[in-house]
N, C-alpha and C positions, 0 to 999 in steps of 0.2 A: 504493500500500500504506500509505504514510503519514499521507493524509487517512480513509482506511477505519477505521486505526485509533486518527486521533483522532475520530473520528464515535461511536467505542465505548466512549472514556474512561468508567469508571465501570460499566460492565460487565461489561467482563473486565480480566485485568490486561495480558494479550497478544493479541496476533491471530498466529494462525501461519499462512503461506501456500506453496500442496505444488503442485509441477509431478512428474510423472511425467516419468523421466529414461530407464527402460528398463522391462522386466518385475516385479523388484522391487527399483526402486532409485527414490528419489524426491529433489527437492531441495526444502529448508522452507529459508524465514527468516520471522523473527520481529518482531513492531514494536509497541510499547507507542505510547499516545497523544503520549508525547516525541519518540524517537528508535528508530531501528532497534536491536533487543538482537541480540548477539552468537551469545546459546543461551538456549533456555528451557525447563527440562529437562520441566515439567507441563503443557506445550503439546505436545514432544516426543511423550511416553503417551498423550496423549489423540488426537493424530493418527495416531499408528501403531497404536492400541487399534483406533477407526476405520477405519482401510481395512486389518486385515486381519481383521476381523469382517465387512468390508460387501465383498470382493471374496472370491470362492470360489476362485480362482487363488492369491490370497496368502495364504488359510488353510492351506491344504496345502505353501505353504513354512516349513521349517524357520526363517531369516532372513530379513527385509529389509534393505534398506540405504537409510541416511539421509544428503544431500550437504549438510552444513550449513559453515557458516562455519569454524567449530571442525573441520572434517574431516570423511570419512567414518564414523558411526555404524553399526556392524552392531545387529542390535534382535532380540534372541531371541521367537520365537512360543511364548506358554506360553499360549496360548488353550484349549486343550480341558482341558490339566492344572490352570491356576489364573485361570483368566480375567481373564491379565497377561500386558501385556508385559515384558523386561526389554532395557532402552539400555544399550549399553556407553557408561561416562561420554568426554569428551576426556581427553586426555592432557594430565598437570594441569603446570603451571609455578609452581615456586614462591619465594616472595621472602622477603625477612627483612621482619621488622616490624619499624620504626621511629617511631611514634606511641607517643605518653606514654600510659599507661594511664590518668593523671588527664584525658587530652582525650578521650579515648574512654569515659570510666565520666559525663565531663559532659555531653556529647551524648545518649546512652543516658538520660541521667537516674537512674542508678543511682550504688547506694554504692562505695567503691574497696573496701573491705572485703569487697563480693559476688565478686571475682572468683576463680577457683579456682586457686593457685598450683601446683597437683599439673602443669595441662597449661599448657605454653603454649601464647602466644599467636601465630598464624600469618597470611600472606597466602598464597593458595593462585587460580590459575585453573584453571578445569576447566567452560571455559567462559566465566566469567564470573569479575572481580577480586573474590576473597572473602574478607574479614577473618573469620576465624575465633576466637570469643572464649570461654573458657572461666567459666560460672557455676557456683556452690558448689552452688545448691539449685532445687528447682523455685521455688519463691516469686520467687526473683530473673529467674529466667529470665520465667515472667512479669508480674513489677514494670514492669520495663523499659519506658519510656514516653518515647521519644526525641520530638521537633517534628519535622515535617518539611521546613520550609526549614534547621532548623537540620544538621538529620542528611544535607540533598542538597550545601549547601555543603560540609560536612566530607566528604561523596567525593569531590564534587570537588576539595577541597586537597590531598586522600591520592590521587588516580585510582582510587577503588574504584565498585565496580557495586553490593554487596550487602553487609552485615553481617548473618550469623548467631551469635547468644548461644544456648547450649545450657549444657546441665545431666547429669547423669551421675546425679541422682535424677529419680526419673518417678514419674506416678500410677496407672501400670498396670506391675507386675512384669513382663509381658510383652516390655516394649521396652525399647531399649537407652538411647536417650539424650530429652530433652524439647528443643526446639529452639525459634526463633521467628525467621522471615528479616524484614528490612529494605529497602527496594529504592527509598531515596528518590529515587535518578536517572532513575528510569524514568517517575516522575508519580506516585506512591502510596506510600503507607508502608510498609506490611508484607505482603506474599504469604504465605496461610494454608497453599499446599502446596508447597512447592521443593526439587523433589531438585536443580538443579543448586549449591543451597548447600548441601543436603544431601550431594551427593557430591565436593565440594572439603573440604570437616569430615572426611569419612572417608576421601581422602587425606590430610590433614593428621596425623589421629587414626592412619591406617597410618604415617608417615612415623617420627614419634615413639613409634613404640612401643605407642600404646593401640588398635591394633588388628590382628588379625589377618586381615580378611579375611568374616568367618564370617557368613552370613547373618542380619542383625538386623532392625528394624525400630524405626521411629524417630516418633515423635508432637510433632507440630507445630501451633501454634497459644498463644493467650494462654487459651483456654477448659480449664478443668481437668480436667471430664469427659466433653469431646468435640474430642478436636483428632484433627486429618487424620493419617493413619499411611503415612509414605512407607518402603519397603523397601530396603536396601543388600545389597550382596553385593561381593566381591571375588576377581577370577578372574587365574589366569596370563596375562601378553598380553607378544607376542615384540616389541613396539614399545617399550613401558614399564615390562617386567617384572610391574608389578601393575594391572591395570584395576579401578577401579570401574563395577559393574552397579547401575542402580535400575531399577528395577519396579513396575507398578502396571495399575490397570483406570482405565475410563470409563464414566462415565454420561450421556447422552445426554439434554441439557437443554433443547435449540430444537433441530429439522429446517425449512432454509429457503430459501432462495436471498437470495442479496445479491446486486441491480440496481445495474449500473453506467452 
């Protein structure tokens, strides 16, 4: 799985790989050209998008279920009503932040002055180690112009997977927040669609208060008038009290076989 998915460096950011476990219950893991990832939530939709569009037994189920590293994932089928799936996130773990703002605004490459005092700032897993960083404006959100040998050593000084900076001003009134993930551990800089840092920020953003739950949608990307729009939601769950749900479709870029 390893050699496969350095063979793809440069084309995608992950490779996800699905064994059927029963009727509909599958196990995936995940592997960037570096190292095996933990969770990958835009791999996650795009695989469960996929087999239950292309199997006629798992359309007509209400759930599947997903055996990843992070746990069992139930994955709501909203195919016929929005042609989406929705992943109930992992159940998040979360730590204090102890990194100086001025080490983290100098890696980023950004001003100490962008950053938004209204929220703090968080580590959160839900999935994946997710430094959660609060920006004042869109402009700053995408200013941000971390290196990336500089931005992979600084996870690994702090043990983080991802840095997500977000903004609470957007370019389209419709969505809730403007985001931009980082993923220097993995072998590449920045992933243009990531709900699993997308759905650590809205536990985080639950945690503290700035959120309640409510279905929003969220635009992702450095592009001002076309970034990716990943979906959040937050539902009761008798394990953690609050789950996050993300949601989304697929589009279907190669059909092919990989020879081994």
């Amino acid at each position: 799985m390893q050699r496969v998915a350095r063979e793809l460096k440069g084309f995608v950011s992950e490779v996800g790989f699905v064994a059927r476990v029963s009727g509909d219950a599958f196990k995936l893991r995940y592997f960037s050209s570096e190292k095996e990832v933990e969770f990958c939530g835009h791999a996650t939709i795009a695989i469960a998008h996929d087999l239950v569009t292309h199997d006629r037994a798992l359309a007509r189920c209400p759930r599947v279920f997903l055996h990843t590293n992070k746990g069992i994932l139930p994955v709501e089928n909203r195919i016929e009503s929005e042609d989406a799936v929705y992943v109930h996130a992992p159940v998040p773990v979360f730590s204090g932040c102890n990194i100086e703002p001025r080490e983290i605004c100098q890696v980023l490459n950004i001003a100490e002055r962008t950053l938004d005092p209204s929220i703090e700032i968080g580590v959160v897993n839900a999935g994946l180690e997710t430094l959660c960083l609060p920006l004042k404006g869109l402009d700053d959100v995408v200013g941000a112009s971390p290196d990336l040998k500089t931005l992979a050593a600084f996870c690994d000084r702090h043990k983080l997977d991802i840095v997500v900076v977000f903004s609470t001003q957007v370019a389209d009134a419709a969505h809730w927040l403007r985001s931009r993930v980082f993923a220097a551990p993995f072998g590449y800089l920045e992933d243009p669609a990531t709900v699993s840092g997308n759905a650590a920020r809205g536990y985080h953003l639950h945690r503290v208060g700035g959120w309640n739950g409510r279905p929003v949608q969220i635009e992702q990307n450095a592009d001002f008038a076309n970034p990716n729009i990943v979906r959040l939601a937050g539902v009761p769950d008798p394990e953690c009290e609050f789950r996050v749900t993300f949601g989304g479709g697929a589009v279907l870029r190669i059909d092919g076989r990989y020879w081994l």
